[in-house]
N, C-alpha and C positions, 0 to 999 in steps of 0.2 A: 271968106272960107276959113280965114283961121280962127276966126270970133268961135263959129258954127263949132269946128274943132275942141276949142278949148272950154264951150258950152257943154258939151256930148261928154267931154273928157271930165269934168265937174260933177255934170250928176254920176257919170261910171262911180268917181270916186267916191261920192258920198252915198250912195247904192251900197255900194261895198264896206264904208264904216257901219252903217246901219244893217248890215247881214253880222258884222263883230258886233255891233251891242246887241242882238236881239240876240245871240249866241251865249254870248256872256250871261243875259238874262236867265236863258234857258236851266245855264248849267248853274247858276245859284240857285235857281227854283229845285233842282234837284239834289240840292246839300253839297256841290262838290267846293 
């Protein structure tokens, strides 16, 4: 149960740096 947990909680988290770099990308593509 905690494995499962801390599997779910791993990808949340790297889901979510990868929603910050594609962000990032974004707003260099547009000069900022």
């Amino acid at each position: 149960m905690e494995y499962s947990f801390n599997h779910i909680f791993s990808l949340k988290l790297s889901n979510f740096f990868a929603k910050i770099i594609c962000y990032t990308i974004n707003l260099r593509n547009f000069g900022l």
